[in-house]
MARDOVO-697694 format. One record per residue (C-alpha): y, x, z; residue in one letter. Coordinates in steps of 0.05 Angstrom, whole numbers, padded with zeros to 5 digits, always signed. Each point is the difference from the previous one (the first is absolute). Layout:
MARDOVO-697694
YXZA...
END
This chain:
MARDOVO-697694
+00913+02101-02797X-00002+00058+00058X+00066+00018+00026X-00029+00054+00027X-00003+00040-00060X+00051-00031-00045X+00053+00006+00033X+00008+00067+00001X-00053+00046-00039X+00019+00062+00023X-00017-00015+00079X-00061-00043-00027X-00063+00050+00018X+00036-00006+00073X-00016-00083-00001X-00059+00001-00050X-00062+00023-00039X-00023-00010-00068X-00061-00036+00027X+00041-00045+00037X+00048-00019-00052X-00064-00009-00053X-00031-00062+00033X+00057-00033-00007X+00016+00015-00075X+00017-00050-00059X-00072+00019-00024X-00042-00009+00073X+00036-00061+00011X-00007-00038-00076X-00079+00022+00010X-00002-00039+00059X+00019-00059-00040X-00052+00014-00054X-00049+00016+00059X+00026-00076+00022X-00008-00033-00067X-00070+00033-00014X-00025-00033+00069X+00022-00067-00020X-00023-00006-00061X-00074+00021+00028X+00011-00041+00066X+00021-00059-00043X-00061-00001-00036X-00050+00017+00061X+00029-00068+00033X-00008-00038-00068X+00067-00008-00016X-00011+00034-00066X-00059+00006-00047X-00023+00077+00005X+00005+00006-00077X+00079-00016+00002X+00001+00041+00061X-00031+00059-00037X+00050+00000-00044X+00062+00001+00042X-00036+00052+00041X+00002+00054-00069X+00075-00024-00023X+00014+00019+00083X-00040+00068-00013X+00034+00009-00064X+00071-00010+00027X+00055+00057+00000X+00066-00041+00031X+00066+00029-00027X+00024+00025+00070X+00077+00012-00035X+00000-00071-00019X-00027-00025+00061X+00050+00041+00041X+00062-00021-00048X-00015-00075+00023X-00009+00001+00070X+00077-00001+00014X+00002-00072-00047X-00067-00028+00027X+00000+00033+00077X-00071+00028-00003X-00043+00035-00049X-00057-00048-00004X+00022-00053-00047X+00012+00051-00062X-00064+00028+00020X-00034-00059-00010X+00036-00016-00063X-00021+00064-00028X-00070-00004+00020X-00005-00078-00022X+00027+00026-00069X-00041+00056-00001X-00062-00052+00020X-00038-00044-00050X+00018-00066+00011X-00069-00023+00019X+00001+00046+00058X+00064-00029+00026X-00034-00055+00048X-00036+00055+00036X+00067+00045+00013X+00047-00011+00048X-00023-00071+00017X+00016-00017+00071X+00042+00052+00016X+00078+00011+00006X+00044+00066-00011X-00001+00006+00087X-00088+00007-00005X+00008+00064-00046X+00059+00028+00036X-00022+00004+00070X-00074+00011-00022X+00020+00066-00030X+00031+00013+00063X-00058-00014+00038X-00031+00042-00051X+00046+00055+00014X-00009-00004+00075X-00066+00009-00002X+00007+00067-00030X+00057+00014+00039X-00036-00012+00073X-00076+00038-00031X+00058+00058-00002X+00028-00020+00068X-00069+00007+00031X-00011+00071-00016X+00074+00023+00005X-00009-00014+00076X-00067+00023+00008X+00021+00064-00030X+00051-00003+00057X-00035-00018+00053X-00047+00054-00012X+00054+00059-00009X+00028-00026+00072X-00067-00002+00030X+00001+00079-00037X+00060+00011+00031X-00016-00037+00069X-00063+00052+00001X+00043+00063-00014X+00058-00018+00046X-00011-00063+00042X-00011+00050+00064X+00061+00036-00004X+00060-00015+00055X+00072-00030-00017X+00052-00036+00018X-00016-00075+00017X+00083-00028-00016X+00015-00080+00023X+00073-00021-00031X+00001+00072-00040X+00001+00033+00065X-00051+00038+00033X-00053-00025+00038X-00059+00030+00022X-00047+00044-00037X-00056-00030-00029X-00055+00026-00056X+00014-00012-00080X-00056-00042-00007X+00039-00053+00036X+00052+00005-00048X-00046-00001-00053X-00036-00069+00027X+00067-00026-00011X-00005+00003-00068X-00061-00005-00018X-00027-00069+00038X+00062-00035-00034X-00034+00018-00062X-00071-00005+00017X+00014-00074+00016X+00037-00016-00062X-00058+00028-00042X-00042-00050+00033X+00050-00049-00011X+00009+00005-00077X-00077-00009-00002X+00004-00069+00033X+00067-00019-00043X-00027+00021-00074X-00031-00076-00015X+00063-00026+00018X+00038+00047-00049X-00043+00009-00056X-00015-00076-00005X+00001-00033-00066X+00052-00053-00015X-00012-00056-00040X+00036-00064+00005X+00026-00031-00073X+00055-00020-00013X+00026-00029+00072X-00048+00034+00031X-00050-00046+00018X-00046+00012-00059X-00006-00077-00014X+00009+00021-00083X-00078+00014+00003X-00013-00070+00037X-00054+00003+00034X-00020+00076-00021X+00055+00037+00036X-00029+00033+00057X-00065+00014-00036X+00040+00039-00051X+00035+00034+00063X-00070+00014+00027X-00025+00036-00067X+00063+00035-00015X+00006+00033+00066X-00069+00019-00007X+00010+00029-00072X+00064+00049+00032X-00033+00009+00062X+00060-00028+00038X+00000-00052+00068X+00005-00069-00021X+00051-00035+00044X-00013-00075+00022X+00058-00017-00048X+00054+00034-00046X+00049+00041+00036X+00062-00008-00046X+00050-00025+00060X-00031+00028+00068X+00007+00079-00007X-00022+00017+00070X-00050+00046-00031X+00044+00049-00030X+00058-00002+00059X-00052+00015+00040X-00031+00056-00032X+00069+00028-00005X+00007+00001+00059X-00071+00044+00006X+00045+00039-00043X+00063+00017+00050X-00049+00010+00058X-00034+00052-00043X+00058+00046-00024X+00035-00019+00076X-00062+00033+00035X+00005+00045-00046X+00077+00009+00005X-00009+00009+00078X-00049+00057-00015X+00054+00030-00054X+00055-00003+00053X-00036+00040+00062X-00022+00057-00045X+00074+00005-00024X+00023+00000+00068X-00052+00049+00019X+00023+00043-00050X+00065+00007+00023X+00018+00067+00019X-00001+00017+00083X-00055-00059-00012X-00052+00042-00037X-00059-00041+00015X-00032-00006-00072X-00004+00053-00057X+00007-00019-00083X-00020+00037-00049X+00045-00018-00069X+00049-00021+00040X+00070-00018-00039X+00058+00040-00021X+00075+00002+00007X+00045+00012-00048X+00051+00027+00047X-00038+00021+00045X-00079+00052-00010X-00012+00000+00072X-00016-00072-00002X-00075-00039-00006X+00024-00073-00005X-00054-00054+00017X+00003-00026-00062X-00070-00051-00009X+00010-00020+00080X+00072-00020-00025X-00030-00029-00046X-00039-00053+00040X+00056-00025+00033X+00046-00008-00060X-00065-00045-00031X-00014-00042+00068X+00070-00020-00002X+00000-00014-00079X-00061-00047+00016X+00031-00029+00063X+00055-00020-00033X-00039-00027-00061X-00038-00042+00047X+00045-00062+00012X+00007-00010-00072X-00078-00016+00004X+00016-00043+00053X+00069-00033-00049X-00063-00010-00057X-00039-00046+00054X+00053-00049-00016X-00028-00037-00071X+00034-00065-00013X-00046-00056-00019X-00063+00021-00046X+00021+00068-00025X+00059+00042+00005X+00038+00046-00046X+00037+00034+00043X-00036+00014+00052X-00061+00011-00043X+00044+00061-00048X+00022+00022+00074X-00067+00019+00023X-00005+00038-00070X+00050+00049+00023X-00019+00017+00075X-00066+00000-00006X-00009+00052-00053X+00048+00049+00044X-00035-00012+00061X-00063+00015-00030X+00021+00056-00033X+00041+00023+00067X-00067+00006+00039X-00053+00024-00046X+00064+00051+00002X+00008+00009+00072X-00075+00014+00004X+00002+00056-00048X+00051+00034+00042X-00036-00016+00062X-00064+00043-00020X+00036+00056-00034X+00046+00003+00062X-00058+00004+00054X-00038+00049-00040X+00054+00042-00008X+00011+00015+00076X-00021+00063+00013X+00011+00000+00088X+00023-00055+00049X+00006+00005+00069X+00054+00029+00046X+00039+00059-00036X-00038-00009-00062X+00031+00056-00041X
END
């Protein structure tokens, strides 16, 4: 579930993108689990868990499978999570001498948050080249206007005059560094998880973290020490990669509004927004933009921070938590960094008395 764009449709291209919105569809997400199911049956039989001819089999019922995604949707009020009709279907779609290589050794919380590490992964390959895309129109823009004079302000007021590359490095380093940074988190994120039923993977015996090895292998995903069902440090953290993104990206939205102010003048639009009331007007719409998403995401962040909190071996409510914050905040900055490149590509001067 996005909030973003269901709760209100009509402002949704403001908050959203198609492409956002798809990786976490009904249909990405239950592919995920048959991406899951197919890399246990196959790690399973590489450890010797299963003989490869009973593998074989589960592996073309898995291939074979078409889940009914109504059906599976209709249930997850009653059961709190898609996975067990999933597995129903799929075990009654299966042959029955396929059944001990499916699903053995794994729990509805293994699927779940592997098709979200799944859906990471192609979230932050997107991430990478949204910001190099941006840091390579400000280095454009840097190069066209960095020597130009204005107005250094402290505390809104001004200062001393200073050139727009300075301004510029203010935005951009922010950035630069939190490119770097999602590089060095991405293991941690797009890790597999794989724990059993309590989450210690003791239902294989002695086989567990063998199976963990192979699996992660087979969907190229980090293999953690041990499951992560309980200790969600991963994902709080990466949300907050996630605030610190749209923020920087929020501070650059709210000095090119402010430079746009009229008796201001020191930056230039082209496409700039319209007034109803009022033609004379260019509103800074996409720099508004920015700040109204790094306070969405700011204020998502604490609820990541509420979801850290899992009683015991597994939690449901902190667990179904995470499934709606996350989404948004995801959603919120592959967003904000849309708006972020059209907006610095679309100025056409900066410096004092732009216009």
């Amino acid at each position: 579930m996005n909030p973003l764009t269901h709760a209100a449709h009509l402002f949704g291209p403001l908050f959203s993108d198609p492409d956002a919105d798809a990786i976490w569809g009904t249909e990405r997400f239950v592919d995920g689990f048959i991406q899951f199911e197919h890399a246990l049956t196959n790690a399973l039989a590489e450890v010797g868990v299963v003989e490869h001819s009973v593998a074989a089999e589960a592996i073309e019922d898995i291939n074979s499978f078409q889940p009914d995604l109504t059906k599976i949707a209709s249930l997850v009020v009653q059961d709190g999570l898609p996975v067990p009709e999933f597995v129903r279907q799929l075990k009654a779609h299966a042959r029955p001498s396929a059944f001990p290589a499916i699903h053995t050794g794994a729990t509805s919380q293994d699927l779940i948050d592997t098709a979200v590490s799944l859906v990471l992964r192609d979230a932050n390959t997107r991430f990478e080249a949204q910001l190099a895309d941006l840091l390579t129109a400000l280095d454009t823009l840097n190069a066209t206007w960095g020597n130009s004079p204005m107005m250094g302000r402290t505390r809104m007021q001004a200062a001393l005059p200073i050139p727009v590359s300075d301004r510029i490095a203010t935005w951009r380093t922010p950035l630069a560094s939190l490119a770097d940074r999602l590089k060095a988190q991405r293991p941690q994120v797009e890790a597999l998880q794989f724990g059993g039923p309590v989450g210690n993977r003791a239902s294989l015996a002695s086989h567990g973290d063998a199976v963990a090895t192979a699996l992660a292998k087979n969907l190229n995903l980090s293999n953690p020490d041990r499951a992560w069902h309980a200790t969600r440090e991963n994902l709080t953290e990466y949300a907050n990669w996630l605030s610190m993104v749209t923020g920087s990206l929020g501070k650059m939205g709210q000095d090119l509004a402010l430079m746009a102010q009229q008796g201001v003048d020191e930056v230039r639009f082209s496409g700039g927004g319209t007034s109803s009331a009022m033609p004379h007007k260019q509103n800074p719409v996409r720099a508004e933009l920015l700040v109204t998403l790094a306070r969405y995401n700011a204020t998502q962040l604490p609820a990541m921070h509420h979801a850290l909190v899992h009683e015991q071996e597994r939690s449901g409510s902190a667990w179904s938590l995470e499934w709606m914050v996350l989404p948004a905040m995801v959603t919120a900055t592959t967003t904000a960094l849309r708006h972020a490149e059209t907006l610095v590509q679309s100025i056409e001067k900066m410096g004092q008395s732009a216009p």
